[in-house]
MMTF fields as JSON, N, C-alpha, C and O atoms, coordinates in Angstrom:
{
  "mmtfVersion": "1.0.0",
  "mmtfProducer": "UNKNOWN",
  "numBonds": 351,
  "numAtoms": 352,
  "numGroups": 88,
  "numChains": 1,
  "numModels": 1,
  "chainsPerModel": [1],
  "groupsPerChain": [88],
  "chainIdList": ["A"],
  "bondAtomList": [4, 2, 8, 6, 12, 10, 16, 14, 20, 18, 24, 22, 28, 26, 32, 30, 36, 34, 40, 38, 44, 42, 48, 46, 52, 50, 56, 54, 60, 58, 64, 62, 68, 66, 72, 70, 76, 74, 80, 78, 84, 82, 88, 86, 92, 90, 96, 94, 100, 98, 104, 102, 108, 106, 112, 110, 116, 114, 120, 118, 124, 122, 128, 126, 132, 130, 136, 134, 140, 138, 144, 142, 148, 146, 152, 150, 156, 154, 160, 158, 164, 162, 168, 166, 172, 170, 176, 174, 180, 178, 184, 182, 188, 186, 192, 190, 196, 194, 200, 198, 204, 202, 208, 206, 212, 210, 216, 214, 220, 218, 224, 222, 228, 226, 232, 230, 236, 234, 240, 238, 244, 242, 248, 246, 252, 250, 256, 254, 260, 258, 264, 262, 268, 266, 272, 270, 276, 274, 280, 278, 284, 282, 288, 286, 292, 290, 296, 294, 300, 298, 304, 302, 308, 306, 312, 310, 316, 314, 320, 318, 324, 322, 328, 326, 332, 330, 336, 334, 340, 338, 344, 342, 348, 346],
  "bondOrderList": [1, 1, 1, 1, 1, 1, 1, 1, 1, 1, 1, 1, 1, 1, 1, 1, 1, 1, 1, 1, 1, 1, 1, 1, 1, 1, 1, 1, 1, 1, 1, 1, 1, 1, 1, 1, 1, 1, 1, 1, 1, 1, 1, 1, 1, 1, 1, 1, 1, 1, 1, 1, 1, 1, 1, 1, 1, 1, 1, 1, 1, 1, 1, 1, 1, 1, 1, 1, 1, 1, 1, 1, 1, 1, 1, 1, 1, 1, 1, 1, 1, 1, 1, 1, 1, 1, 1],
  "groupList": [{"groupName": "UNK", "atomNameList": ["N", "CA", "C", "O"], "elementList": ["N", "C", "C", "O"], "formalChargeList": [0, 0, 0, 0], "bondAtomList": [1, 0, 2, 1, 3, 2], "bondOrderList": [1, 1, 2], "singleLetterCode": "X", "chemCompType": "L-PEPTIDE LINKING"}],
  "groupTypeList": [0, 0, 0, 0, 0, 0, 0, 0, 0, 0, 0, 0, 0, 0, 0, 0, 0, 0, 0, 0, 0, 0, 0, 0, 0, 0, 0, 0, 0, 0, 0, 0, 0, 0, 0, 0, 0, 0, 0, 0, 0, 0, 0, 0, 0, 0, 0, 0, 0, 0, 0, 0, 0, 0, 0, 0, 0, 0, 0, 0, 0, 0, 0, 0, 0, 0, 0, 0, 0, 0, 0, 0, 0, 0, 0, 0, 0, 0, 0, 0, 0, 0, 0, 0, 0, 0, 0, 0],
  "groupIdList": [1, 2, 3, 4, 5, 6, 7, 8, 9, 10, 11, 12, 13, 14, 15, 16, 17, 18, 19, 20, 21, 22, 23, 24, 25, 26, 27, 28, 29, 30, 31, 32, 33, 34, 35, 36, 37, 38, 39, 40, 41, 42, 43, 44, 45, 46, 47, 48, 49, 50, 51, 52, 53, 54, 55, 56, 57, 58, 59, 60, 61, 62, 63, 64, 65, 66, 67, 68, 69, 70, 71, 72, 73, 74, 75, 76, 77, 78, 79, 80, 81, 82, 83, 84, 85, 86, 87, 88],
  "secStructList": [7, 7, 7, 7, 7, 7, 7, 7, 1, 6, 6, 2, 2, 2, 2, 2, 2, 2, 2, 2, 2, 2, 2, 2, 2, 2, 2, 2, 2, 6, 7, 7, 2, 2, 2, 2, 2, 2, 2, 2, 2, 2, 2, 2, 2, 2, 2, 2, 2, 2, 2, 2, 2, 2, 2, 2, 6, 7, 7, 7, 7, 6, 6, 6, 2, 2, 2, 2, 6, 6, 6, 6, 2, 2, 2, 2, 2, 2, 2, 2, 2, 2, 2, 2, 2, 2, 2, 7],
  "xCoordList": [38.197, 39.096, 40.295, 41.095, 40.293, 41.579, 42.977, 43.117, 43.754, 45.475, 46.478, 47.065, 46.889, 47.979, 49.326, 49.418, 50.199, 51.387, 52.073, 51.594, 53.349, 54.051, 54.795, 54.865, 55.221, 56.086, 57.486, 57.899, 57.994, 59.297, 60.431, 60.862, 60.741, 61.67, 62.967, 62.917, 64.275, 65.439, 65.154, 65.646, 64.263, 64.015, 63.345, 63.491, 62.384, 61.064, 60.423, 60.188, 60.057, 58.698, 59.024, 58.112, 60.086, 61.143, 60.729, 60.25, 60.971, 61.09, 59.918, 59.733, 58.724, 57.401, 56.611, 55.852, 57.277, 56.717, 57.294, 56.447, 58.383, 58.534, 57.887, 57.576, 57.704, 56.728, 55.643, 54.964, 55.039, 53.311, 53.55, 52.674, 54.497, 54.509, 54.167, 53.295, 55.214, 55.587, 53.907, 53.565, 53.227, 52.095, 51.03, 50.498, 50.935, 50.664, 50.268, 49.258, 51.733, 52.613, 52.093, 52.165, 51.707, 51.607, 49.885, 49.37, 49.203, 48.087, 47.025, 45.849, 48.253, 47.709, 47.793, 46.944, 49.039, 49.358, 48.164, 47.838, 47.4, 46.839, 45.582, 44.546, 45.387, 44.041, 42.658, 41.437, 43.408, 42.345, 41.853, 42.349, 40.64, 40.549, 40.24, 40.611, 39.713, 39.963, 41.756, 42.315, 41.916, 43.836, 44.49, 45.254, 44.196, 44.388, 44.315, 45.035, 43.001, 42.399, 43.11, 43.853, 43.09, 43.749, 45.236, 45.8, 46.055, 47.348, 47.77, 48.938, 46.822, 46.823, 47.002, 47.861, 45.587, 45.786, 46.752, 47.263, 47.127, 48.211, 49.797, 50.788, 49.852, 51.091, 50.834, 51.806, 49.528, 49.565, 49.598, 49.927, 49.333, 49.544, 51.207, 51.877, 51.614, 53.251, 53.878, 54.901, 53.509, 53.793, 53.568, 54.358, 52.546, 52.586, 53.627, 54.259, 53.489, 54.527, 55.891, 56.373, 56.743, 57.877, 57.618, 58.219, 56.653, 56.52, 56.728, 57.293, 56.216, 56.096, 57.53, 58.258, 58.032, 59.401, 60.218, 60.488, 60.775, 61.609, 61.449, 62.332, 59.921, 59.316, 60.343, 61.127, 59.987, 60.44, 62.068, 62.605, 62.536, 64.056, 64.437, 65.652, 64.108, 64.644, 65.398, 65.047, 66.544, 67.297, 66.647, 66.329, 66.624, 65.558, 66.738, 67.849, 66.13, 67.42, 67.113, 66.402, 67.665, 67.89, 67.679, 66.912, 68.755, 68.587, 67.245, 66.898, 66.176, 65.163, 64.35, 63.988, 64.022, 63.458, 63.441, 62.443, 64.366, 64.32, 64.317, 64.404, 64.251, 63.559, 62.195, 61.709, 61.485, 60.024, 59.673, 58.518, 60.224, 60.009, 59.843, 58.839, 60.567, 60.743, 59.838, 59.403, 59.196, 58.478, 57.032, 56.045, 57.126, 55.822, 55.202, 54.075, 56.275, 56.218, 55.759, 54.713, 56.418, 55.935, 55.031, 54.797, 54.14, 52.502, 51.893, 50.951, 52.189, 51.558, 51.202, 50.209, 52.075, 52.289, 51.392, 50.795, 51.48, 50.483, 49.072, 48.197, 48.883, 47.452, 46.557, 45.706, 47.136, 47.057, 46.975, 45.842, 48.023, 47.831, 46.626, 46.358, 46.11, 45.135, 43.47, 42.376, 43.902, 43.243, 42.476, 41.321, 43.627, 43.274, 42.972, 42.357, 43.513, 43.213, 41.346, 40.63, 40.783, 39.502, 38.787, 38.18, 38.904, 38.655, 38.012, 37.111, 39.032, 38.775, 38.134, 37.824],
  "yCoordList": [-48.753, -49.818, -49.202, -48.408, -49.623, -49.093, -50.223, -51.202, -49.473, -49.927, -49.625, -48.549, -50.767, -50.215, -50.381, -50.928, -50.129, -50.401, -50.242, -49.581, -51.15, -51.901, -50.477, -49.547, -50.41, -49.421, -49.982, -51.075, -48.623, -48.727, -49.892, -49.91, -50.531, -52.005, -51.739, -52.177, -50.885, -51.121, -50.829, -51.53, -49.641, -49.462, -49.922, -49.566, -50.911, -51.767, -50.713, -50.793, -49.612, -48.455, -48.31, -48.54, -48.004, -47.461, -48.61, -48.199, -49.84, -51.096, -51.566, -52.209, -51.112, -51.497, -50.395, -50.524, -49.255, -48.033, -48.538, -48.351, -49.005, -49.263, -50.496, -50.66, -51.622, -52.708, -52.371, -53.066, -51.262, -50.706, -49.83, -49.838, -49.423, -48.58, -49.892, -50.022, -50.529, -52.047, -52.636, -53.121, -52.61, -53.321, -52.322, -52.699, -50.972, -50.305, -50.217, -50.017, -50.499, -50.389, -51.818, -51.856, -52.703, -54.288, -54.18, -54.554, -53.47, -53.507, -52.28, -52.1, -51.293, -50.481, -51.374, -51.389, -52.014, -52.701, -53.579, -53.589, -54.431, -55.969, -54.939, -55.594, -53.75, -52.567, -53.414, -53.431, -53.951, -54.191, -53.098, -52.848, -52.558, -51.514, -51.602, -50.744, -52.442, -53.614, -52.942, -52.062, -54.219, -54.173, -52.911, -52.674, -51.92, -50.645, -49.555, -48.864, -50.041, -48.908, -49.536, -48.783, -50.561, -51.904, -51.419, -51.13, -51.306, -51.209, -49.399, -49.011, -48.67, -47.035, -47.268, -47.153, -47.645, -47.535, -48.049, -47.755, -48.797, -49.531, -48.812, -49.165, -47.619, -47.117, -45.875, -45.31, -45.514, -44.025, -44.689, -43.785, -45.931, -46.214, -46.17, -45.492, -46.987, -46.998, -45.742, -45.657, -44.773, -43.42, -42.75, -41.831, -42.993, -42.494, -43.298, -42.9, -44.437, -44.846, -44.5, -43.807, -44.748, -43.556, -42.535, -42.534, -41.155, -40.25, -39.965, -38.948, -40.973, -41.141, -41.808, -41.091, -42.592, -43.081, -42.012, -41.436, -41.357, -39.454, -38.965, -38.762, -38.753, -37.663, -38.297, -37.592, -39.761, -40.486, -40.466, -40.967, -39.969, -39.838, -40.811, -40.825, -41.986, -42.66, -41.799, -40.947, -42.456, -41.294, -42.221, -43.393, -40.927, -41.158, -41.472, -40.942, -42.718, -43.492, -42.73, -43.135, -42.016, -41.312, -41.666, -41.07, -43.242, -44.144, -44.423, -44.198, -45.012, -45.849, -44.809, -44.753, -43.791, -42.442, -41.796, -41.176, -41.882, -41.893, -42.9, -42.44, -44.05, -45.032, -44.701, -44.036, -44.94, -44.814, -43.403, -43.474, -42.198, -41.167, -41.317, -40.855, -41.78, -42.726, -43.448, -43.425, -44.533, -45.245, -44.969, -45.621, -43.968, -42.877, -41.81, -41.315, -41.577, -40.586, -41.845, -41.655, -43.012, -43.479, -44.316, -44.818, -44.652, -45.125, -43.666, -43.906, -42.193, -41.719, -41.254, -40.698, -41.606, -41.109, -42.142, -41.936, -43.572, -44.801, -44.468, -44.479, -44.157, -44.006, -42.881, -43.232, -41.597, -40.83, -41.285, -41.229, -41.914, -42.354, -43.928, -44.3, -44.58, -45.123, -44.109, -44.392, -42.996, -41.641, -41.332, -41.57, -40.668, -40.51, -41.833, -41.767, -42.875, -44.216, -44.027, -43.817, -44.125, -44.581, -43.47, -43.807, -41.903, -40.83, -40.621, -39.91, -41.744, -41.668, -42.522, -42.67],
  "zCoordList": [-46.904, -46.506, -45.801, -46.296, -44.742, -44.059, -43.59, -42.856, -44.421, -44.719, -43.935, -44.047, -42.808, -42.107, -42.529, -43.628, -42.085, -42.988, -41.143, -40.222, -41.153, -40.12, -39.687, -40.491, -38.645, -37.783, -38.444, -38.831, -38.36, -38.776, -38.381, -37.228, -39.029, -38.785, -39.842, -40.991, -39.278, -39.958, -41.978, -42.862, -42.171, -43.11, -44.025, -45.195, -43.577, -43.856, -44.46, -45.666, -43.757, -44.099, -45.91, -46.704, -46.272, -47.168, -48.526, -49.583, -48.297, -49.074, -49.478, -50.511, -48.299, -48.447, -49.59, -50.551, -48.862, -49.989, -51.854, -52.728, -52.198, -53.639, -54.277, -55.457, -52.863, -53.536, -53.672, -54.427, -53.065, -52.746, -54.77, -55.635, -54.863, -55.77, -57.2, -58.059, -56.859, -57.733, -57.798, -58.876, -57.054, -57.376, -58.44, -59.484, -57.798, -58.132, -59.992, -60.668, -60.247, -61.464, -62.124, -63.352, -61.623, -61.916, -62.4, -63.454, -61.1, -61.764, -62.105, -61.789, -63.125, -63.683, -65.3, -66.192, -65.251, -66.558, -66.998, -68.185, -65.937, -65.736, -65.907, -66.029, -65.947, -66.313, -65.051, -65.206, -64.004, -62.601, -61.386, -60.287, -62.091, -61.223, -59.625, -58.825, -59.381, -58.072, -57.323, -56.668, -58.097, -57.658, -57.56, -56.625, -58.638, -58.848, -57.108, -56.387, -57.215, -55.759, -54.733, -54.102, -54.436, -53.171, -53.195, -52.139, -54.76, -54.642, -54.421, -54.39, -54.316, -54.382, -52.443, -51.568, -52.599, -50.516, -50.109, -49.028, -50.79, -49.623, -49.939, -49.301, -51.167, -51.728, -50.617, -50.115, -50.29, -49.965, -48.033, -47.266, -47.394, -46.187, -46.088, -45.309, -46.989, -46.926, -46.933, -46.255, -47.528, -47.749, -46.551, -46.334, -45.551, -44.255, -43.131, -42.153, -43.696, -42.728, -43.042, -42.146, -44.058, -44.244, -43.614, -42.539, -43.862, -43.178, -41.827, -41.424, -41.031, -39.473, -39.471, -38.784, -39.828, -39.075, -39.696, -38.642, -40.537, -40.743, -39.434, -38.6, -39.308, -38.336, -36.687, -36.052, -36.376, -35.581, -35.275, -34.287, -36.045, -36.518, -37.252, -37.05, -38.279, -39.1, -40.324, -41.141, -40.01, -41.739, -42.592, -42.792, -43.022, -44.567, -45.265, -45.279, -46.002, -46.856, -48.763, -49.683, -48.689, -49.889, -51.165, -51.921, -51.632, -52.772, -53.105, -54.265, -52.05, -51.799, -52.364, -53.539, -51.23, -51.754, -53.024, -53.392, -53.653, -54.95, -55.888, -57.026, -55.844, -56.649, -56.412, -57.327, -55.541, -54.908, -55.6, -56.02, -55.862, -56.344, -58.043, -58.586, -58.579, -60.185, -60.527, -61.679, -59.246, -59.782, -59.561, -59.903, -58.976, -58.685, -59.811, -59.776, -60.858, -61.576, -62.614, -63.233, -62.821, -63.719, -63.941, -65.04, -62.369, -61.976, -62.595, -63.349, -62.471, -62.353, -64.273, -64.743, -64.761, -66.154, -66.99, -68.046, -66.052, -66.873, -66.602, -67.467, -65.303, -65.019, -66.383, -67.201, -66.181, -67.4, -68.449, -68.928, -69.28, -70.256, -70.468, -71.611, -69.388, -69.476, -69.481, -69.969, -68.779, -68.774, -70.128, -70.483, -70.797, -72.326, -73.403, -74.468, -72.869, -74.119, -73.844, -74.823, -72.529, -71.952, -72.869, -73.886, -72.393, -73.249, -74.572, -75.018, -75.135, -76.887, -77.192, -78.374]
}
């Protein structure tokens, strides 16, 4: 499945990347592995598009970047721990 994510718009790339994260986060909880994969592609398209508008010269908005970094660590800490629940 291929996920585009919008050209840089006044820090759109940035806002889209923490809702991509936010869903992410929504349906690791809701345990939809569907939604799960759907909300991964579309966290890791947003993630290129940030990438490309930096590259483009967008200042990288710092705050954002680090929420999105937070809420990345803590998609990534649920997934795991759904990891080990499945495991046992």
């Amino acid at each position: 499945m291929a996920v585009e994510a919008a050209p840089f718009e006044g820090g759109n790339s940035f806002v889209r990347l923490i809702d991509a994260i936010r869903a992410e986060l929504a349906a690791l909880e809701a345990e939809d592995a569907a939604a799960i994969e759907t909300a991964t592609a579309v966290k890791l398209a947003a993630l290129e598009a940030v990438k490309a508008d930096i590259a483009a010269g967008a200042p990288a908005q710092k705050a954002l970047l680090s929420e999105a970094r937070d809420l990345n660590a803590e998609a990534a800490l649920r997934a795991r721990a759904k990891l080990v629940t499945v495991e046992r």
